[in-house]
N, C-alpha and C positions, 0 to 999 in steps of 0.2 A: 723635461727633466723628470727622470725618477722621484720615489721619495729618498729611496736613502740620499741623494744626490743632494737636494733639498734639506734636508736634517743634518748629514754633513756641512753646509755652509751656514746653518744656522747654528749649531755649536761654536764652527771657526768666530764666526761675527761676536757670539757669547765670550769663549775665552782670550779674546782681543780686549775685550769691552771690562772684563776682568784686569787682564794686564792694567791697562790704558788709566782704566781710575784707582786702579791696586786695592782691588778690593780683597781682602784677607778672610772674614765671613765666611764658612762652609755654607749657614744658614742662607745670604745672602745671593751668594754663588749658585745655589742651588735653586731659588726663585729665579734670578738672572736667566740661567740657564732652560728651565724648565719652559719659560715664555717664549724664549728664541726655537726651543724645538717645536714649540704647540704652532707658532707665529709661522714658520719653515713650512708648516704642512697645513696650517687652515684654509689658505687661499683656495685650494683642489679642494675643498669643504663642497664646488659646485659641480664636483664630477663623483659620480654614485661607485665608480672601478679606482677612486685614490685610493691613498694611503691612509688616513685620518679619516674618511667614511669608513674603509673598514676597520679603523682600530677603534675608532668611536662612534660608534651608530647612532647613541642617542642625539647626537651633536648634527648628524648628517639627517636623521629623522627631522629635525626643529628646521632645518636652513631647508629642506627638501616641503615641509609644510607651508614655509613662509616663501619658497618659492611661487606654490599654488595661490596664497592669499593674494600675492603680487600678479600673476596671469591675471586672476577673476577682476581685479582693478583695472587691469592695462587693458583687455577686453571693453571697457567701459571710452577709452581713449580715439580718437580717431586716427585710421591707418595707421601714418607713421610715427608718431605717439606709441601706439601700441607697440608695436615692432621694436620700436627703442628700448622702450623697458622692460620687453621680453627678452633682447637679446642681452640687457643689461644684467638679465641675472643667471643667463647662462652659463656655460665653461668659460672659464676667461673672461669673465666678466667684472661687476665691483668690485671682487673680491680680491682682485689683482691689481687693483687702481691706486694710486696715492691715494687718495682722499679716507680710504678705508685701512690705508699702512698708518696713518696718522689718527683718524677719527679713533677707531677701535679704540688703541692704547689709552685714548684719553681718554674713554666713556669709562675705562676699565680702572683708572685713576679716578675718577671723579666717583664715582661709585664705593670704593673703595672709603673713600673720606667718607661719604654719607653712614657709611655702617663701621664706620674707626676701625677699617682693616690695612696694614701697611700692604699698596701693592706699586711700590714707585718700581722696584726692582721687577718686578711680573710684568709692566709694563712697558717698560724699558726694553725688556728681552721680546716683549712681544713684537714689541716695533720693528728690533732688529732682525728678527726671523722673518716678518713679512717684506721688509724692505730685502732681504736676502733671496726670500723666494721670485719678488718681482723683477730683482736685477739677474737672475737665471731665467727668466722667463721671456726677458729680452733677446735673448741670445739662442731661443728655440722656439722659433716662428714669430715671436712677438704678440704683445698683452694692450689693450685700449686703455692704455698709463693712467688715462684723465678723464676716465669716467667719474661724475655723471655730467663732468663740463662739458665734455668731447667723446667724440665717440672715433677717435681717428689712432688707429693702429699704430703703436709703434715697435718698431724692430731694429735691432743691431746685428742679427746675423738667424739662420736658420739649421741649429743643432739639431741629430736628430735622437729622439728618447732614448735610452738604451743603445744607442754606437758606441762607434769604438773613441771619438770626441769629447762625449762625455764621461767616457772612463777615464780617457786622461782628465777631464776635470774633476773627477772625484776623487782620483789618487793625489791629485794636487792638493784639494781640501786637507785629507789626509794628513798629506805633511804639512800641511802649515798646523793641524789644530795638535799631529805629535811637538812639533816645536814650542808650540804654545803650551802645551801640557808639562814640556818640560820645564821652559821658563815659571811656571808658576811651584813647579816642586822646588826649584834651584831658591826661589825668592821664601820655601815654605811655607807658602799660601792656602797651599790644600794637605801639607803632612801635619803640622798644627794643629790646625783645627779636628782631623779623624782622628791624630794620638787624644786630644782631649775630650773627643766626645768618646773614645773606645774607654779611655779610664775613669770619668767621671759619671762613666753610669754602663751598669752592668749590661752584656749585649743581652742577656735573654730578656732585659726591663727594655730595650732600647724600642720605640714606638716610630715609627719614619712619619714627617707631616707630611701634609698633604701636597705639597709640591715635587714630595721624594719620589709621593706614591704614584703621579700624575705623570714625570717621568721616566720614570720605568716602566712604566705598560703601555708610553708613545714609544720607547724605544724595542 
């Protein structure tokens, strides 16, 4: 699957997840959000031609260095040792594993407590973006779910990048996250909160945090 394809269904997952616990917050929504789109496109964090190495290099430099740290170790392993944990951090590799849809978010939670920064909602979204990219990743050749228990392929069907399959599943996205966007104006979820943050501070004062700024330059 593309990236847009992948960010599309991590929004949808986002403004579901919105709905679902009626979260009213723009602040909130915007964290929410911003984790599901980072989470959609981290996994390809192990392919140097994604979307997310090129929109964030420094991120693609760190996981590409600790790539090598990990070689020069598994080097040290016998045979198929070795191989394992080579192949383990290649395309499609941990990064695409439950174990990392779940671990992440928590480290990023626990972390978060240690330096008294709220990131339950960043986490949350982060979760749902990588469980999103995983369950699209089953349906285009298939991802080793369970690494680093198993190393055993699985697959539900074999989409191909860029078809014409795929485009009907991103037009599909589409409309559920136009529905979804509308159901949250109708509930004034998200008009709310921009009439009060457009009147209660002037827009040439208006500063965007650092979640605003983090999605819009993934997008």
């Amino acid at each position: 699957m593309t990236g847009t394809t992948h960010r599309l269904a991590g929004i949808s997952a986002g403004m579901a997840a919105v709905e679902i616990l009626q979260m009213n917050d723009l602040k909130i929504q915007t964290a929410l959000l911003t984790g599901c789109i980072i989470g959609s496109l981290l996994p390809d964090i192990d392919n140097p031609q994604s979307t997310i190495s090129y929109k964030v290099p420094c991120i693609r430099a760190i996981y590409s260095l600790l790539q090598k740290m990990i070689r020069i170790f598994a080097d040290l392993l016998p045979g198929r040792k070795k191989e394992y944990v080579k192949s383990s951090i290649g395309h499609r590799g941990l990064t695409h594993s439950l174990f990392t849809a779940f671990a992440l978010p928590a480290l990023i939670l626990g972390l978060g407590k240690i330096v008294s920064f709220q990131t339950h909602m960043l986490s949350l979204g982060l979760m749902l973006g990588l469980l999103s990219h995983i369950l699209l990743d089953l349906f285009s050749g298939g991802i080793r779910l369970f690494l680093p228990f198993s190393p055993y392929n699985v697959k539900m069907a074999r989409i191909k990048t860029g078809g014409a399959l795929e485009w009907i599943i991103r037009i599909g996205f589409m409309m559920v996250l136009s529905y979804l966007t509308i159901e949250s104006i109708k509930e004034l979820h998200i008009i709310d909160s921009i009439l009060e943050m457009i009147f209660s501070n002037p827009p040439s004062m208006y500063t965007p945090t650092l979640e605003e700024e983090i999605l819009w330059s993934l997008w």
